[in-house]
Kinemage of the C-alpha trace (Angstrom):
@kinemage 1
@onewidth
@group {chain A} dominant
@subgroup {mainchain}
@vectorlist {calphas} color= white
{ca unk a 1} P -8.318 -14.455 4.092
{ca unk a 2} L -6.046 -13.154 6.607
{ca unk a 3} L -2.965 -14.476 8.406
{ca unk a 4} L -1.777 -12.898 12.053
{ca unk a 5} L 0.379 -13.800 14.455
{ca unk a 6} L 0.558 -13.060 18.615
{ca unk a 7} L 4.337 -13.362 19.773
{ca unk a 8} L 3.155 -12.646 23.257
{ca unk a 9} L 1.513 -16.449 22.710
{ca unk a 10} L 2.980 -17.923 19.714
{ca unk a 11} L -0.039 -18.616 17.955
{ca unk a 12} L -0.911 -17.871 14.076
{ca unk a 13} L -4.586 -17.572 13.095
{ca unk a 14} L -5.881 -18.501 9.817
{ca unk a 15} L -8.827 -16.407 9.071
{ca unk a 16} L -11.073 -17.778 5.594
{ca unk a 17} L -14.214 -15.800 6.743
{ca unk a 18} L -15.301 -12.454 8.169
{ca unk a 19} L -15.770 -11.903 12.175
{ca unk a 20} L -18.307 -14.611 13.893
{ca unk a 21} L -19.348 -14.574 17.085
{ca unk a 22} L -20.177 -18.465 17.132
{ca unk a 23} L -17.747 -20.983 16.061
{ca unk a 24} L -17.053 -23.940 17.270
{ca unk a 25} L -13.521 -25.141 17.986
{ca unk a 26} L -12.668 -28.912 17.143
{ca unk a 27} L -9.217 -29.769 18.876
{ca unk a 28} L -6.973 -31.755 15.690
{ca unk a 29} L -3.657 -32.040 18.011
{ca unk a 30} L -1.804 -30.263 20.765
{ca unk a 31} L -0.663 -27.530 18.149
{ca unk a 32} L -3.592 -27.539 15.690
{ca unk a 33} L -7.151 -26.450 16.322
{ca unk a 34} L -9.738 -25.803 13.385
{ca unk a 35} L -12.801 -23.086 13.736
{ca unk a 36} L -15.854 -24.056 12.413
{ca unk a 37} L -18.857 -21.666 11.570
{ca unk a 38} L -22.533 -22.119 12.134
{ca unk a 39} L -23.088 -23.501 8.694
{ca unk a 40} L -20.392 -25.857 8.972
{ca unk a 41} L -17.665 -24.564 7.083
{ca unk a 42} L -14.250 -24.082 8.153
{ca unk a 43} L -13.955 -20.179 9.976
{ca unk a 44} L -10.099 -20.211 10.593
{ca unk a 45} L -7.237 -22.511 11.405
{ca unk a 46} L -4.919 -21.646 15.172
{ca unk a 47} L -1.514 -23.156 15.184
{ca unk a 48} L 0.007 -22.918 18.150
{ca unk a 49} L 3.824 -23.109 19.243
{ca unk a 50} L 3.666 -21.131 15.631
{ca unk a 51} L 7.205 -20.904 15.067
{ca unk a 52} L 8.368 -24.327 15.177
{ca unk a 53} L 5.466 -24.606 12.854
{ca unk a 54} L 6.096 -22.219 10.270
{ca unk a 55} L 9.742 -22.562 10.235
{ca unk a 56} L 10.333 -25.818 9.796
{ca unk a 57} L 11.819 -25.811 6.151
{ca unk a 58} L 10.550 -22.747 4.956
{ca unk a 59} L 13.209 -20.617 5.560
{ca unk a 60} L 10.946 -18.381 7.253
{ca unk a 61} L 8.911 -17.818 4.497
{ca unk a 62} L 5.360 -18.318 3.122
{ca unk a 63} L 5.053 -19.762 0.178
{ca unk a 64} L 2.038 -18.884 -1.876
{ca unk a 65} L 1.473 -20.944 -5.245
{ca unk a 66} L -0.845 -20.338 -8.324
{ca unk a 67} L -1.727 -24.159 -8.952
{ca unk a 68} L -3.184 -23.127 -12.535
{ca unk a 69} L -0.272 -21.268 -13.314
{ca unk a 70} L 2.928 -22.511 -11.383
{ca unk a 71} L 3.484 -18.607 -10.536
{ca unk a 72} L 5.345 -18.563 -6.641
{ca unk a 73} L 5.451 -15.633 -4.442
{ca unk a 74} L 7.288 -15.658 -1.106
{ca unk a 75} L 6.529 -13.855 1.443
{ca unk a 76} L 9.166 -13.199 4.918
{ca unk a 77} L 7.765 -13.813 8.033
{ca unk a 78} L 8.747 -12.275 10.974
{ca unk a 79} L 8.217 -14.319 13.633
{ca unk a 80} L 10.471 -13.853 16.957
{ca unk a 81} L 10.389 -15.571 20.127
{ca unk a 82} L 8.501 -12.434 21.947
């Protein structure tokens, strides 16, 4: 998986999958816009207006959980207004 973010555009990319050519792009909302592969599952995830996204009441953070074990790890994001 990775995570990136264009400040030029204020949009963060969700990546689950390596680099496809084809995907198609199914519109949830203004700010939300889902990839899907060729064999129908999900490619990536592009938020955009990103940092009203993210930083809603994170605290600028990202906040990754271990369901089976309750472990937390936070990670800063550093998201400006570029």
């Amino acid at each position: 998986m990775r995570f990136s973010y264009d400040p030029r555009h204020n949009i963060a990319y969700i990546r689950f999958q390596g680099k496809s050519k084809e995907v198609e792009s199914v519109k949830i909302s203004d700010e939300l816009i889902v990839d899907i592969a060729p064999d129908g599952t999900v490619y990536g995830i592009e938020l955009l207006n990103a940092n009203e996204q993210l930083q809603k009441e994170d605290r600028g953070q990202i906040s990754i959980i271990n369901e089976a074990t309750g472990e937390l790890v936070a990670v800063p994001l550093s998201i400006s207004n570029a």
